[in-house]
C-alpha positions in Angstrom: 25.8 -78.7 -10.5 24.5 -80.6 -13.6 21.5 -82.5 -13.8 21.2 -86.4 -13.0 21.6 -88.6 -15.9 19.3 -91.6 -16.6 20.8 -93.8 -18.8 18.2 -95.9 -20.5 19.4 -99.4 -22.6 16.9 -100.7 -24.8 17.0 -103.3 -27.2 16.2 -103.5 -30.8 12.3 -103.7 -31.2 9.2 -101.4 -31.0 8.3 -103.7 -28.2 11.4 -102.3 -26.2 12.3 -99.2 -27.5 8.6 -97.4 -27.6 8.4 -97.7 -23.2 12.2 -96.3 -23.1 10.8 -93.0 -25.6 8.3 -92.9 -22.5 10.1 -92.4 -19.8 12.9 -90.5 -21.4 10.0 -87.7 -22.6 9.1 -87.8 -19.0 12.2 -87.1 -17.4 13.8 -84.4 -19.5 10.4 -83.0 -18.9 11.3 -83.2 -15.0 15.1 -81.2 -15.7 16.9 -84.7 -16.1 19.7 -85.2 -18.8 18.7 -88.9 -20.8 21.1 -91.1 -22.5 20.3 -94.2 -24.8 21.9 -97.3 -25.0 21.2 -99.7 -28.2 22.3 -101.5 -31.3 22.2 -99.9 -34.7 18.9 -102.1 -35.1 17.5 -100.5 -31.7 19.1 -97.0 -33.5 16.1 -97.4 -36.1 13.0 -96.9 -33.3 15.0 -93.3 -32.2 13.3 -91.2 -34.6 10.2 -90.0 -32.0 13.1 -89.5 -29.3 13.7 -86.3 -27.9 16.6 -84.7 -29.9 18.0 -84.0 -26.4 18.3 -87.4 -25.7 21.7 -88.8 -26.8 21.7 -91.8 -28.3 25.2 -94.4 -28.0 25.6 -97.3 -30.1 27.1 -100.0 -28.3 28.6 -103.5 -29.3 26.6 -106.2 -28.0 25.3 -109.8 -29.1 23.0 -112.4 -28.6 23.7 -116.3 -28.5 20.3 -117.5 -29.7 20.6 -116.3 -33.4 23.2 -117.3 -36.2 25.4 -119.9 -36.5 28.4 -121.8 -34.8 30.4 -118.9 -35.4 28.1 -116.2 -34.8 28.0 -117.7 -31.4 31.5 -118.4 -30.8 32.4 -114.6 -31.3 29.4 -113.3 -29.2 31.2 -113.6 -25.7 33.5 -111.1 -27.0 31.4 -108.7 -28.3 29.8 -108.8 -25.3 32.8 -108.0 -23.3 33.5 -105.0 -25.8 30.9 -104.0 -25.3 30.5 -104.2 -21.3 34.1 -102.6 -21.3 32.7 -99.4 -23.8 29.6 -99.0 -21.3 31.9 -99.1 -18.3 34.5 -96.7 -19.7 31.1 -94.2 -20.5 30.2 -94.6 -17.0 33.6 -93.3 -15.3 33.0 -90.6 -17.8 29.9 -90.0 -17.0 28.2 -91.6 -14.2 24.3 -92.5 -14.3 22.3 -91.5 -11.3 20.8 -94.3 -12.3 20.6 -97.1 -14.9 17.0 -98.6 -16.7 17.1 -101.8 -18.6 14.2 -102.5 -21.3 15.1 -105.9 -22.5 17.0 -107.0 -25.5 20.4 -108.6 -26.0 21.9 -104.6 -26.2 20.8 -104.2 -23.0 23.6 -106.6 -21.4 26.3 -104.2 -21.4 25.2 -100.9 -19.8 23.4 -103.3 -17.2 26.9 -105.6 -16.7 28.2 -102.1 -15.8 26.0 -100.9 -13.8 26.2 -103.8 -11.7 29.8 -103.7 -11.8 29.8 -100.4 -10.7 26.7 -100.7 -7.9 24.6 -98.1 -9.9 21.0 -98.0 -9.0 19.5 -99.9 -11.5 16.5 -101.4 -12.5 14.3 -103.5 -15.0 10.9 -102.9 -16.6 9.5 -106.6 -18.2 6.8 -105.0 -21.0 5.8 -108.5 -21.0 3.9 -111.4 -18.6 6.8 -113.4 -18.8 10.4 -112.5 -18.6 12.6 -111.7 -21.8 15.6 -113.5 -21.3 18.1 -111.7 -20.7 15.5 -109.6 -18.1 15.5 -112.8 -16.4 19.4 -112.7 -16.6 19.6 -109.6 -14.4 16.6 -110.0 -12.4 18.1 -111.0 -9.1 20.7 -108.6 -10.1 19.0 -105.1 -10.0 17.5 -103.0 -7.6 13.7 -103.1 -8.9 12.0 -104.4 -11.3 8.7 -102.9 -13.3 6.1 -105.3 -14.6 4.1 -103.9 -17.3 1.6 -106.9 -17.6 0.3 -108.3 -14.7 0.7 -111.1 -13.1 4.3 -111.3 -14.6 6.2 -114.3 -14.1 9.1 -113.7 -12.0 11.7 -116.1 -10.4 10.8 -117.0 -6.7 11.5 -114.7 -3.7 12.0 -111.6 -7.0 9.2 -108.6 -6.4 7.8 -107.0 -8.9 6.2 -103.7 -9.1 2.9 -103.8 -11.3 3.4 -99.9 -13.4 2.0 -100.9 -16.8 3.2 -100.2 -19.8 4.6 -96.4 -20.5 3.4 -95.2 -23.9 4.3 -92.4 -25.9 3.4 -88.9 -25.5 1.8 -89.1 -28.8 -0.5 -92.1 -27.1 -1.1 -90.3 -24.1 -2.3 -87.3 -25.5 -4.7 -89.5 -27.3 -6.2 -90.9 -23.3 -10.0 -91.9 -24.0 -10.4 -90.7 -27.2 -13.8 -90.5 -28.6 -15.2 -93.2 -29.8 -17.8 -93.6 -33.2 -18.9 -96.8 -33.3 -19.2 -98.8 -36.7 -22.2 -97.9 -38.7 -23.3 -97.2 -41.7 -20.4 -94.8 -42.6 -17.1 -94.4 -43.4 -15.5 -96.9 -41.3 -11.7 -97.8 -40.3 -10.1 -100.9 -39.9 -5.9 -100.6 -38.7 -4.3 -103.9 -39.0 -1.0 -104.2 -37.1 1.7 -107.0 -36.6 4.9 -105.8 -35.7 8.4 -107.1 -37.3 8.6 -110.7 -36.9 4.9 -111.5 -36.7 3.1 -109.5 -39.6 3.1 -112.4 -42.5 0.7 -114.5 -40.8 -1.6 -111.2 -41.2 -0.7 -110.7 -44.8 -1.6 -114.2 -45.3 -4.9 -114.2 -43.2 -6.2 -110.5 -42.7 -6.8 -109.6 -46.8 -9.3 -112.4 -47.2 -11.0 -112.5 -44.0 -12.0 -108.9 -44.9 -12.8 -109.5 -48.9 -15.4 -112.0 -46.9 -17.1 -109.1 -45.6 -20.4 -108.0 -46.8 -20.6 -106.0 -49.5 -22.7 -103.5 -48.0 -20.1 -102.9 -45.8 -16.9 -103.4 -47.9 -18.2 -100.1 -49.5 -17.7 -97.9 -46.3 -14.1 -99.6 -45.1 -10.9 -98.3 -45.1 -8.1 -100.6 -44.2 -5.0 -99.3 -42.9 -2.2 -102.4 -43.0 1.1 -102.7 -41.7 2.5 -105.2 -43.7 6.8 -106.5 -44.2 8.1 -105.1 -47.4 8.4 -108.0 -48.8 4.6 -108.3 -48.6 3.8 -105.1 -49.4 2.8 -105.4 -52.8 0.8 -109.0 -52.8 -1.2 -107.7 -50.0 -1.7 -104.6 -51.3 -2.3 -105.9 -54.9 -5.0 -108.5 -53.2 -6.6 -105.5 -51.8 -7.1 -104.0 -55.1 -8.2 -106.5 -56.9 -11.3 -107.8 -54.1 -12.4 -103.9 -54.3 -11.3 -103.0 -50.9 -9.8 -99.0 -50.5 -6.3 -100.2 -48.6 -3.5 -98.1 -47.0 -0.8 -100.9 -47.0 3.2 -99.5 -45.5 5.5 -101.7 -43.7 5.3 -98.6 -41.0 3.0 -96.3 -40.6 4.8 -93.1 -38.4 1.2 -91.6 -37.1 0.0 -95.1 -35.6 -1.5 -92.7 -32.7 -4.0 -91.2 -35.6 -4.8 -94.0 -37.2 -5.7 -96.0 -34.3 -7.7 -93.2 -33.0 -9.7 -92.9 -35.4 -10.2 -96.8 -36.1 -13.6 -98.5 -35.6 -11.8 -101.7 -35.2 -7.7 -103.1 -35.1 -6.5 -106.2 -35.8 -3.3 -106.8 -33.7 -0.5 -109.0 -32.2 -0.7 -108.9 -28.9 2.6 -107.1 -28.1 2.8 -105.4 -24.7 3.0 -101.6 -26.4 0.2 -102.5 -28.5 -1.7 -104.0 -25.6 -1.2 -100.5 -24.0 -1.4 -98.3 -26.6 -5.1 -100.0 -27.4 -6.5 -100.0 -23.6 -4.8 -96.2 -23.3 -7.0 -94.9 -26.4 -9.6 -97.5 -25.8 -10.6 -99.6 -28.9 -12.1 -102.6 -29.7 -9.6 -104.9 -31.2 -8.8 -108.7 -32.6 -5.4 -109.8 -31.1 -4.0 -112.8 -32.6 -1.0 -113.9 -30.2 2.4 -114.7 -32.0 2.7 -118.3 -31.2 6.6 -118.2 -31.8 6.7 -115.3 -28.9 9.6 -116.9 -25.7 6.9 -118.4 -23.3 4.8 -118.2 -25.7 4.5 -114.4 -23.4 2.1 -112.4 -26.3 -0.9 -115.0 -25.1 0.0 -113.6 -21.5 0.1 -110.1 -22.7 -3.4 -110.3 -24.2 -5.4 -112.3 -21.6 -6.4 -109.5 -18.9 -7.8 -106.9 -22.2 -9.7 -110.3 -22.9 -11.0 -111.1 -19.5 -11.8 -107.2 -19.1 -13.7 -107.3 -21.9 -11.9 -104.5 -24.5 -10.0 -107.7 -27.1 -11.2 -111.0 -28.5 -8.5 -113.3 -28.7 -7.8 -115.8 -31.8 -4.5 -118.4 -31.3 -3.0 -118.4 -34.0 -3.4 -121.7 -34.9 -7.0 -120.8 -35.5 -6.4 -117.9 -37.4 -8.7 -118.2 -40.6 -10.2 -116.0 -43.1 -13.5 -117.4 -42.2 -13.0 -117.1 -37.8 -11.2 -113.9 -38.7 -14.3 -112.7 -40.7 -17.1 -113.3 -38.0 -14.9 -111.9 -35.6 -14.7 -108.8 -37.4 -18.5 -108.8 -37.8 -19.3 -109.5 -34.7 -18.0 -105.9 -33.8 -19.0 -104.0 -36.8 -21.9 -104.9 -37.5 -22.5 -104.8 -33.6 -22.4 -101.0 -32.7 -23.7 -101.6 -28.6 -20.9 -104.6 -28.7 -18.5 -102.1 -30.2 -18.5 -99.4 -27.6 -19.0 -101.6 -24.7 -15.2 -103.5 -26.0 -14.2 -99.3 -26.3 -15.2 -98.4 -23.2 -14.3 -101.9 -21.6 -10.2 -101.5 -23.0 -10.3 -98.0 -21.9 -11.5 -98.7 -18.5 -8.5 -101.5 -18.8 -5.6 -99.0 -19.5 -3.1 -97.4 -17.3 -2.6 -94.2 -18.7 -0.3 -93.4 -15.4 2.1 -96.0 -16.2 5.1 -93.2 -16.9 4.4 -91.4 -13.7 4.5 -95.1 -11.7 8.0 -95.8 -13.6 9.7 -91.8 -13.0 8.8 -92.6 -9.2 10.9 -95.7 -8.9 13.0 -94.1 -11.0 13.7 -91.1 -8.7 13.1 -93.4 -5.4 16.4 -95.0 -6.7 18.1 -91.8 -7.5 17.6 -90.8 -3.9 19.1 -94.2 -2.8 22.5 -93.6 -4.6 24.8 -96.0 -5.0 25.7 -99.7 -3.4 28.3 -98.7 -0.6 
């Protein structure tokens, strides 16, 4: 008999696609066969995935980008693209189906509730992505990564945190060296849609810095390509030794070994933070649906691990005294470390494989 397939649909983001590499490392680990269902954008976030796990491309769209047009087709893509997932599924049929959130998630969950599959949703964030919300009184279960998490009234959620990658994981309470005088690290991380606001912002707050300890700081920032250069050029010119990629592949390393990171609040980067345990600087994209990366950040705050700046008061000069009030704070320092650590849920995976495989065990809607 072959093994039970998960079929995991993800949509096109790190947000989205870094919780699916989670779980689908942890159940090919447990003798499972994995599939992947995305876009060609979500196709670009495959790279850490298992080479076991086989990834389909799937037609899909979304009706709040692009123009009259672009909107008028999307019902039809859509349906295309509910109609490839369905023909897969007689094919070959999921034990059971996991939604991430995304617009590329609609079709391989439209099938699976079409076909009664046990499915189910994980929300990485405090508030529902839309089209989570879509299927949320349509699925079986339904994984909250933040908690609370907003969910429509009589819908239960199950509180598992975020899964992050094995790469994270093996990284659980790393060591800590608290800023001193010393080579020191500073990772600066933004994500697609919300790094220019840190291009703009994070370069001057740290040229601010005192000199004394410009000269032991390495910055490490992620940055769009079409801000590389300036922000790298801005680097060199105030003196300050800068790594500057629009994506760094060993994140894990570099946050490790950071003294300090300067973050939007995603809910991976929330997770992947409190799971290694650093002090960090989240600046909330205020553009985020429901406004969901101020939810996402709140209970690192309140624990004690993040300071939080809206972005609306993002300057150089708050953004400066923030950062010294950590570096040149070593007690402050590894009390946030310790406080984010204490804060993660490292066992996030595990909580998500057992709903997985209580669903499994369920079969299908007679």
């Amino acid at each position: 008999m072959s093994a039970p397939l998960l079929l995991i649909a993800a949509g096109g983001t790190g947000g989205h696609m870094f919780p699916a590499q989670a779980l689908a490392e942890a159940m090919l680990a447990r003798g499972w066969r994995v599939k992947l269902s995305t876009d060609a954008r979500g196709a670009r976030y495959t790279g850490g995935f298992p080479h076991t796990v086989e990834i389909e491309e799937i037609r899909s769209a979304t009706f709040a980008r692009g123009g009259i047009a672009a909107k008028a087709v999307a019902p039809f893509k859509i349906a295309a693209g509910v109609m490839g997932a369905l023909w897969g599924f007689l094919r070959d049929k999921p034990a059971v189906v996991v939604g991430f959130g995304g617009y590329p998630t609609i079709p391989a969950m439209s099938a699976a509730y079409v076909m009664k599959l046990p499915r189910m949703i994980h929300e990485q964030n405090g508030i529902l992505g839309r089209v989570n919300k879509a299927f949320a009184t349509r699925v079986d279960a339904i994984a909250c990564g933040t908690w609370p998490t907003d969910l429509p009234d009589g819908v239960e959620g199950h509180h598992t945190g975020n899964p992050v990658r094995g790469a994270i994981l093996d990284r659980v309470e790393a060591g800590y060296i608290c800023p001193g005088d010393y080579p020191m690290e500073v990772l600066v991380i933004g994500g697609s849609q919300g790094a220019r606001i840190l291009s703009d912002v994070i370069p001057p707050a740290i040229a601010a810095l005192p000199m004394a300890m410009l000269k032991n700081l390495r910055v490490s920032h992620q940055a769009r390509e079409e801000d590389e250069d300036r922000v790298a050029k801005y680097y060199l010119d105030h003196g300050v030794k800068a790594d500057v990629q629009p994506f760094f592949h060993d994140i894990p390393r570099r946050m490790t070994e950071a003294q300090l990171v300067i973050s939007r609040a995603g809910a991976s980067s929330v997770a992947d933070l409190s799971v290694i345990g650093r002090p960090s600087i989240l600046i909330p994209f205020a553009a985020a649906t429901g406004d969901h990366q101020t939810a996402n950040a709140r209970g690192l705050v309140e624990a004690g691990g993040a300071i939080m700046i809206p972005e609306s008061k993002a300057t150089p000069a708050a953004v400066a005294e923030h950062m010294l009030a950590v570096l040149d704070n070593p007690p402050a320092a590894m009390q946030m470390a310790t406080a984010a650590a204490r804060f993660g849920r490292p066992e996030a995976t595990e909580a998500l494989v057992g709903m997985v495989e209580t669903l499994a065990q369920k079969g299908p809607e007679k």
